[in-house]
N, C-alpha and C positions, 0 to 999 in steps of 0.2 A: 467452546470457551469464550470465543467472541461476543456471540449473542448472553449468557449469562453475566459478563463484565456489563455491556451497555442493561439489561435489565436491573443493575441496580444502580445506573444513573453517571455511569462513568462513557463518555465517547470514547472507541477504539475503530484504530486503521486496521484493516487486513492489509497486509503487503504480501503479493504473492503475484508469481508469474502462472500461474492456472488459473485465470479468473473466475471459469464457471465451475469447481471446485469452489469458490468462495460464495460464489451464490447458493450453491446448494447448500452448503451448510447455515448461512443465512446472514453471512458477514454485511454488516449495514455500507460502509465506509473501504471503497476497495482503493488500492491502489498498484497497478500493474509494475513487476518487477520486472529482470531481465531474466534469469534462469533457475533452473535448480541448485545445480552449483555455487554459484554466483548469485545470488539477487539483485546484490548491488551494484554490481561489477562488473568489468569484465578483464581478463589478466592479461589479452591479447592486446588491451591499449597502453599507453602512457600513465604516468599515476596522476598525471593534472588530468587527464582525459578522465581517467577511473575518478576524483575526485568533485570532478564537474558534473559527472553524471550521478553520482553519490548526492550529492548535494540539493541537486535540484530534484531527485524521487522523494527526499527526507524533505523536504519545504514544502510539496506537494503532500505530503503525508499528515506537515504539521497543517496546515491550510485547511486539509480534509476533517481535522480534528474541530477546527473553527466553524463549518459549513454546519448549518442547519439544514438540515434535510427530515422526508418525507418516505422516503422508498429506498430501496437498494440502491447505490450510487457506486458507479465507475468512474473514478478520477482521470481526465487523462493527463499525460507525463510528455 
C-alpha cells in the first residue's frame, strides 16, 4: 500500500517497529517504532513519559514527510 500511495505522488512514512519488514515490502520513508503492541508507547512508563516519546517519533515522522530523498531511508528516532 505504501509504495502504490507514493506512486501517485503523495509521500508516506512507514512507522513500524520491524524495520526490515518495511524494506522488503519497499517502504521509501521508515521510521522505527517501539513495539507491536505499542508503537507508540510504552504503558510501563509515565504519561508525560509516553507523551514525550509519542511526540518526538510523530515530528520525526512529520520531518520524514519533508526530506527529500533518493533511496530507502531509515529515520532515526
Amino acid at each position: 500500500m505504501v509504495k502504490e500511495i507514493e506512486r501517485v505522488g503523495l509521500p508516506i512514512v512507514h512507522m513500524c517497529n520491524i524495520v526490515p519488514v518495511s524494506k522488503t515490502v519497499g517502504a521509501n520513508r521508515i521510521v522505527p517504532t517501539i513495539s507491536i503492541p505499542y508503537p507508540l508507547g510504552d504503558p510501563a512508563t509515565s504519561k508525560e513519559d509516553q507523551w514525550k516519546l509519542r511526540y518526538h517519533r510523530v515530528k520525526v515522522a512529520v520531518e520524514a514527510l519533508a526530506t527529500d530523498i533518493k533511496e530507502q531511508t531509515v529515520f532515526r528516532v
